[in-house]
C-alpha positions in Angstrom: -42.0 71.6 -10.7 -38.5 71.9 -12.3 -36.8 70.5 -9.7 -39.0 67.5 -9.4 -39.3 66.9 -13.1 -35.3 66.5 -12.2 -34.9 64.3 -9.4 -37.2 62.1 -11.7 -34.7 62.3 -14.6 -31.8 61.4 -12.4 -33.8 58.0 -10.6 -34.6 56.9 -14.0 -31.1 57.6 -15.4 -29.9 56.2 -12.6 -32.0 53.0 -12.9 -31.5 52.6 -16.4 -27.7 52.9 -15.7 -28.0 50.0 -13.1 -29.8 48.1 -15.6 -27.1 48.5 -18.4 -24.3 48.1 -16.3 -24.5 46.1 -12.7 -22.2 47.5 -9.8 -18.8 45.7 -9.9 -19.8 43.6 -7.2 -23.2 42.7 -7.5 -22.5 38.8 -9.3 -18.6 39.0 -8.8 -16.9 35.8 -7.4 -14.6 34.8 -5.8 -12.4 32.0 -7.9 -10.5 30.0 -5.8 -8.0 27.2 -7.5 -8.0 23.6 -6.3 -4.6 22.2 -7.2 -4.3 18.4 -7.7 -2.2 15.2 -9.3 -4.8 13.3 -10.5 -4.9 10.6 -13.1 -7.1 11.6 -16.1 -10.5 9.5 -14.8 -9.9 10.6 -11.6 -9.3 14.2 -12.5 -13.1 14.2 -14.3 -14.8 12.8 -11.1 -13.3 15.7 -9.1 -14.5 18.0 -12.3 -17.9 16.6 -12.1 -17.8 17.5 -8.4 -16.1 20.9 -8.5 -19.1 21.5 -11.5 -22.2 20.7 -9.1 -20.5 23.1 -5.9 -19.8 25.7 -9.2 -23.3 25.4 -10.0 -24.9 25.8 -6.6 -22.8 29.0 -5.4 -23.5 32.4 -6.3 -20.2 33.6 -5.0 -17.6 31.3 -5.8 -16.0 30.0 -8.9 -13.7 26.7 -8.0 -11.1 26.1 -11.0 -8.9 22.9 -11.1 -5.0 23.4 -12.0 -2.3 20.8 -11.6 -0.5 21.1 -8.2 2.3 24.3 -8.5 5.8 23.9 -7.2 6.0 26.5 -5.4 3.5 28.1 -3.4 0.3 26.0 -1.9 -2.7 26.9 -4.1 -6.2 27.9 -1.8 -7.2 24.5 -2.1 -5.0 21.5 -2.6 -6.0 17.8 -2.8 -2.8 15.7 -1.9 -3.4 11.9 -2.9 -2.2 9.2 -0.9 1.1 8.9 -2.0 1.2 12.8 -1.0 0.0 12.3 1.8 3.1 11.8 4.0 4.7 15.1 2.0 2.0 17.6 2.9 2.0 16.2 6.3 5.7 16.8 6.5 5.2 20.3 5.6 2.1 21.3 7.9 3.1 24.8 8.2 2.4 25.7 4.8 -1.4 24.9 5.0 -4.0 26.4 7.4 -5.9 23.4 9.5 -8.8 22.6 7.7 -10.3 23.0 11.5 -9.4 26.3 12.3 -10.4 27.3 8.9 -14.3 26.2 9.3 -14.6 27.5 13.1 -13.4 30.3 12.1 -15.6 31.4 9.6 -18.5 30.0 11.4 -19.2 26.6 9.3 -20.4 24.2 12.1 -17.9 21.4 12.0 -17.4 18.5 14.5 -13.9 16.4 13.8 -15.6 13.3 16.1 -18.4 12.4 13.6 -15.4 11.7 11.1 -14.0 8.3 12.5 -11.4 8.3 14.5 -8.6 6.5 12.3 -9.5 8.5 9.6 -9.3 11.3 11.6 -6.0 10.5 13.0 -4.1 10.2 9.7 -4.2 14.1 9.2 -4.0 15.4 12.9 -1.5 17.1 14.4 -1.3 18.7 17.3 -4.9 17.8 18.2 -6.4 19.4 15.4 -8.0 18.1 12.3 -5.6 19.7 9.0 -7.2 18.5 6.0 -10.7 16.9 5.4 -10.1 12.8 4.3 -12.8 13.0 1.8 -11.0 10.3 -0.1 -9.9 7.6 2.1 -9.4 3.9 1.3 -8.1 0.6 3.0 -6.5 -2.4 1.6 -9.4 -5.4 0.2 -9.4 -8.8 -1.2 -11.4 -8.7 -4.9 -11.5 -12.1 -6.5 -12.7 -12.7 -10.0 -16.5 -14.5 -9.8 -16.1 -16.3 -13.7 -12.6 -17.2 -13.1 -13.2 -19.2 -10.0 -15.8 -21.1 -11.5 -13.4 -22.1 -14.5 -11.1 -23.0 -11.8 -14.0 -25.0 -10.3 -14.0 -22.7 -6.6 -17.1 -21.8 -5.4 -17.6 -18.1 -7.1 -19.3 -16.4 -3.8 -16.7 -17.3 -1.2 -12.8 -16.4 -1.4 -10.1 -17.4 0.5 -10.2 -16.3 4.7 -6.9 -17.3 5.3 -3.4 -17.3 3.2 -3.1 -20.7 3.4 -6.6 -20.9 2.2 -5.2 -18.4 -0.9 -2.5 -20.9 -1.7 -4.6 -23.4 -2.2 -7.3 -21.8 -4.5 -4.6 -20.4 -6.3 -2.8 -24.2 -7.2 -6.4 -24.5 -8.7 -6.6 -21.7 -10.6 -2.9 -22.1 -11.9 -4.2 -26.0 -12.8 -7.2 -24.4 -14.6 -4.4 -22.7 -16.9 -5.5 -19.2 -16.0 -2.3 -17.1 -16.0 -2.6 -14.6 -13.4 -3.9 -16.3 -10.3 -3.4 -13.8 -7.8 -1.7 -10.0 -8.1 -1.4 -7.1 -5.9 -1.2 -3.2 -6.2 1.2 -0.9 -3.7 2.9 -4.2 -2.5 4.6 -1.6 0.6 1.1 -0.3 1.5 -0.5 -3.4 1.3 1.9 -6.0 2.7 4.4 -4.3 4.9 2.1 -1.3 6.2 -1.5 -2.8 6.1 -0.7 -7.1 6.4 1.6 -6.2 9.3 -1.1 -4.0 11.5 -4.0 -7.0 10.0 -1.5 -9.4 12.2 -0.6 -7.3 14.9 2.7 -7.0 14.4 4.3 -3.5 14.6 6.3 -2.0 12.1 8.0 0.6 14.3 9.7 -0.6 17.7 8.3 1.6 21.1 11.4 3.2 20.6 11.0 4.5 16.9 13.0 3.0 15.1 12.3 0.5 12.7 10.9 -3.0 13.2 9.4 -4.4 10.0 11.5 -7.9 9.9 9.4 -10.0 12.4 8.9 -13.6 12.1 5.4 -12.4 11.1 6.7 -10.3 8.2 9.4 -12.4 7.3 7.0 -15.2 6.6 4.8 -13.9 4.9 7.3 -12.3 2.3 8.8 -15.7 2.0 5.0 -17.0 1.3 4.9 -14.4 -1.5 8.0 -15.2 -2.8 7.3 -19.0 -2.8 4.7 -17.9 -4.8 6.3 -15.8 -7.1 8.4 -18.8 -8.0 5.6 -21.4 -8.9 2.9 -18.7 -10.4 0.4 -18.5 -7.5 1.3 -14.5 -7.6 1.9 -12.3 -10.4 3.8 -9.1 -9.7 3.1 -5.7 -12.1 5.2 -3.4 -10.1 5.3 -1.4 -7.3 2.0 1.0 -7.8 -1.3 0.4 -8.4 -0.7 -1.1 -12.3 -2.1 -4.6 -11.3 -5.5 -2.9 -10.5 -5.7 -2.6 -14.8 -5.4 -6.4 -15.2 -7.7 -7.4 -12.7 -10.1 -4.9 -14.0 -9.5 -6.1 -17.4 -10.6 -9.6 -16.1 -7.2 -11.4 -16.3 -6.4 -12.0 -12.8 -8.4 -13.8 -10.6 -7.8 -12.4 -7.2 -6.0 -9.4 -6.1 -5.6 -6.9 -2.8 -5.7 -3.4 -3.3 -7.3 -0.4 -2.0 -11.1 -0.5 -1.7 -11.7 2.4 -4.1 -11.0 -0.4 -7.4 -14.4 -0.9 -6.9 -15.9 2.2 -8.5 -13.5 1.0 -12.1 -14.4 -2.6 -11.4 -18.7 -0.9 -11.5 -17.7 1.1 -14.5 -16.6 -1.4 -16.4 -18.6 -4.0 -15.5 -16.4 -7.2 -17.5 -17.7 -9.8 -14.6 -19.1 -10.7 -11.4 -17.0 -10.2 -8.2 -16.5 -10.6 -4.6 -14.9 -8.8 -2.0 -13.5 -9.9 1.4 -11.5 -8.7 3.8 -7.4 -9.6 3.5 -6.8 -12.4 4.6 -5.2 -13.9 7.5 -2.2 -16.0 9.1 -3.7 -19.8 10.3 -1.4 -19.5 13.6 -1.7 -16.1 14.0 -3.0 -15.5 17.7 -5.8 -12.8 17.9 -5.8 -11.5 14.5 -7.3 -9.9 12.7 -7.0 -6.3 14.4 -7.5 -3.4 11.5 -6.0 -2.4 8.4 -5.0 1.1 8.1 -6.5 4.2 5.7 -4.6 6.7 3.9 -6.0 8.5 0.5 -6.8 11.7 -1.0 -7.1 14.6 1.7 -8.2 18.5 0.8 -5.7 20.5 2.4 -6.2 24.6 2.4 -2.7 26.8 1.9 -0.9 29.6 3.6 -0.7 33.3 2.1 -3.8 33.7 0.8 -6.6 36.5 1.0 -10.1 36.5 3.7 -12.2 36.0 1.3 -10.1 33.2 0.0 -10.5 31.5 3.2 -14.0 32.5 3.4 -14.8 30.8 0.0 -12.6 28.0 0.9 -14.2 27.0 3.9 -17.8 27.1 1.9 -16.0 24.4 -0.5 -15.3 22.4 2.3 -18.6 22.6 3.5 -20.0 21.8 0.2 -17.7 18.7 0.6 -19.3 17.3 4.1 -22.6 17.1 3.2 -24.8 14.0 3.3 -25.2 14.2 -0.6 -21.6 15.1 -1.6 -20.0 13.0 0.9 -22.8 9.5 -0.3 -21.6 10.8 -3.9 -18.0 10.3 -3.1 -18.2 7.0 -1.9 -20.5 5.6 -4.6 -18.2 7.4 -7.6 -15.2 7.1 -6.1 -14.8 4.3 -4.2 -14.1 6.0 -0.9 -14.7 5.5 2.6 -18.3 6.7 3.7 -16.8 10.0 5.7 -20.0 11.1 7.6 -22.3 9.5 10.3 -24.8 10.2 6.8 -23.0 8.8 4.4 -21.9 6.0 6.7 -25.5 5.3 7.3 -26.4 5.5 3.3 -23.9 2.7 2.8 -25.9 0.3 4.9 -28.7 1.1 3.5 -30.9 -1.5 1.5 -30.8 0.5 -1.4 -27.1 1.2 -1.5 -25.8 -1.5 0.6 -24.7 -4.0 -2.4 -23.4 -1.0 -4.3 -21.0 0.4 -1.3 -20.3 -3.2 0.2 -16.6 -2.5 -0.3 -16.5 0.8 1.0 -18.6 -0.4 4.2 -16.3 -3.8 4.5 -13.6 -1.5 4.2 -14.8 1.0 7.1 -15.2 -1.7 9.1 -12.0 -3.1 9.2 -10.2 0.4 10.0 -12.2 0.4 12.9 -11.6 -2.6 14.7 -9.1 -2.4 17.7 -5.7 -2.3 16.7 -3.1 -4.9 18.3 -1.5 -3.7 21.5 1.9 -2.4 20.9 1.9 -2.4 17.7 3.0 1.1 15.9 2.5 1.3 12.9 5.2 3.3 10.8 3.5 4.2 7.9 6.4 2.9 5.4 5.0 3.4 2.2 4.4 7.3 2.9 8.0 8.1 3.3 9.0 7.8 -0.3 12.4 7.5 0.3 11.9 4.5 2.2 9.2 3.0 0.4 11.5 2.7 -2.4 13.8 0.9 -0.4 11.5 -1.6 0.5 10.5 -2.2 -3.0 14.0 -3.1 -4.2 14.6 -5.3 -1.4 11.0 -7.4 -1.7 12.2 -7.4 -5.6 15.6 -8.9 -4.6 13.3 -11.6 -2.6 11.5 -12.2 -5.7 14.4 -12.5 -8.0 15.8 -14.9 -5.5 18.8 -12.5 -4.9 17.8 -12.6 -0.8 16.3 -14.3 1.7 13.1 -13.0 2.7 14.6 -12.5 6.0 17.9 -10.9 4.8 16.2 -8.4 2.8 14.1 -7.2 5.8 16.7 -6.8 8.0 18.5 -4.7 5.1 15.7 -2.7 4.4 15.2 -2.1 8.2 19.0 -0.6 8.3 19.0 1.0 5.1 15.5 2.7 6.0 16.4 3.9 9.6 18.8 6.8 7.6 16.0 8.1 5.6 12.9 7.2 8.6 11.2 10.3 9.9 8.4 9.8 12.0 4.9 11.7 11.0 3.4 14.2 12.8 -0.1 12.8 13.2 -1.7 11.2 16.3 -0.4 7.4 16.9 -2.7 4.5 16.1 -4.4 3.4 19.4 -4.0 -0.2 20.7 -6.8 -1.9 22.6 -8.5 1.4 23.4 -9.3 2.1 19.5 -13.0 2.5 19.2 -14.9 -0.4 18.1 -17.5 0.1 15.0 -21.0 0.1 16.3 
């Protein structure tokens, strides 16, 4: 009787100290960091993000930190101008595909498309997820062409078609008629594979002084001089005055349109970028480049473990149709892909879906593309030299041909799969 008087004592002892104080282990979890060198709006979107996956798992805790020097953090999102730096130094990261096969998160690299794909692959596997993604657009102001007396729902198809609009805007004493953000990225890398024209020779070195480029940089420049086009610099500072309604058209990347939503000043339109009149063929694609979640070296099992549930979180339907609304971003998934063109969402994501589109079409046979505005080294030297253009220091053609044979010293190729020519798939 004693004795079982006792072993009663000690279950309810023992329940009452479960009770009072949980094992160690019971709601522990594991915290992973997510490292990152976002501006401040963009840093709360990822927040808001990070907060949902926070809420929804009972067994890890992601925390945001700005990127360390030294050592990769668990989970790291390099932005575009990154990009070509954590590319650089692949062996410092675990591939973002190895990672989900091997703790068993069912992942297939094909259902993400293949140029978006491509931009972080190396060595035939996928090392960071592209959740944030964009391509080079045409926005134009809607209220500002009507002062200018354009019609407000269709902009310009062709350049030559800009320069006109743009002698009508200038007429209509409006002072910024047309801008641009990351001139490189969007008129050496992106107007360059739009035309077909490569900007690395089958040889690797470097060929971004064609008579396509050159003219087009002499086109800018011409405009430069009479007011058609309004430089801000040599990131993406334009995108605050067109969003602030004082320019009327401008080509940037496609994620512009989630501020241009936000703030919503006026009506506008969105096109793909123009094209060359004479230009045989064209247009082929543009090219995509952004924010990509890359996992580091060095770090624990169950850090991997928890890091590939974050990335899981991250491809799903909801998160990745999230992204692209908030953000801006190119619909990753065959889901969110599909959301886009849906008649709910369709208006809302047009620029994301435009944007998918025209990374898909067939490239131009032959022609490389580089990727000069990821090499920072050399994207820098491109800017001075399109700036000597502009200051009418150079010809367009001189300046090229200098910032071809200044650029070859600091030009390293990147170790991601080539663009495909003719044989790129087409968009269904």
């Amino acid at each position: 009787m004693f004795q079982a008087a006792s072993t009663a004592f000690v279950r309810r002892s023992s329940l009452l100290l479960a009770l009072m104080f949980p094992m160690a282990g019971a709601f522990a979890k594991t915290e992973l960091t997510l490292a990152h060198q976002l501006d401040a709006p963009t840093e709360r979107e990822l927040a808001e993000l990070v907060s949902r996956f926070n809420n929804s798992s009972k067994d890890v805790e992601v925390r945001l930190s700005r990127a360390p020097n030294g050592k990769p953090a668990v989970l790291n999102l390099a932005t575009r101008s990154d990009l070509g730096k954590y590319l650089a130094n692949a062996d410092a990261f675990v591939s973002a595909e190895k990672l989900l096969a091997d703790n068993k998160v069912k992942f297939n690299p094909k259902t993400i498309p293949e140029p978006l794909r491509n931009a972080v692959t190396i060595n035939g596997q996928v090392q960071a997820l592209p959740v944030a993604f964009t391509t080079p657009l045409l926005f134009w102001n809607k209220e500002l062409f009507k002062k200018a007396g354009l019609d407000p729902n269709k902009g310009p198809k062709t350049w030559e078609e800009m320069q006109d609009m743009s002698g009508k805007i200038v007429d209509a004493r409006i002072n910024c008629s047309y801008t641009t953000s990351w001139p490189v990225w969007v008129h050496i890398d992106n107007v360059s594979a739009w035309a077909g024209a490569p900007t690395v020779s089958t040889d690797g070195k470097l060929a971004f002084n064609t008579l396509i480029q050159v003219r087009h940089l002499a086109r800018l420049t011409s405009w430069y001089k009479t007011e058609y086009f309004t430089s801000y610099g040599h990131n993406n500072e334009a995108d605050a005055h067109f969003v602030n309604g004082e320019c009327a058209m401008i080509t940037t990347n496609s994620d512009i349109v989630a501020h241009l939503q936000a703030a919503k000043k006026f009506d506008f339109g969105v096109a793909p970028l123009p094209v060359i009149d004479d230009n045989a063929g064209a247009p082929f694609n543009t090219l995509a480049a952004g924010g990509a979640l890359w996992v580091g070296q060095g770090h624990s099992k169950d850090e991997y473990k928890a890091a590939a549930k974050f990335l899981e979180f991250t491809l799903t339907p909801q998160t990745q149709l999230s992204i692209a609304r908030v953000g801006g971003f190119l619909p990753l998934t065959p889901a969110a892909q599909a959301g886009a063109q849906s008649k709910l969402l369709r208006d809302d994501l047009q620029a994301q879906d435009l944007g998918l589109t025209n990374v898909m079409k067939p490239g131009a046979s032959g022609a490389t593309a580089g990727w000069i505005s990821f090499n920072p080294q050399l994207r820098q030297i491109v800017d001075e030299e399109m700036d000597a253009v502009f200051m009418g220091k150079k010809s367009a053609k001189t300046a090229l041909d200098t910032a071809v044979s200044r650029g070859q010293a600091v030009y390293k190729p990147l170790p991601t799969v080539p663009v495909k020519g003719k044989a790129a798939a087409r968009r269904k």
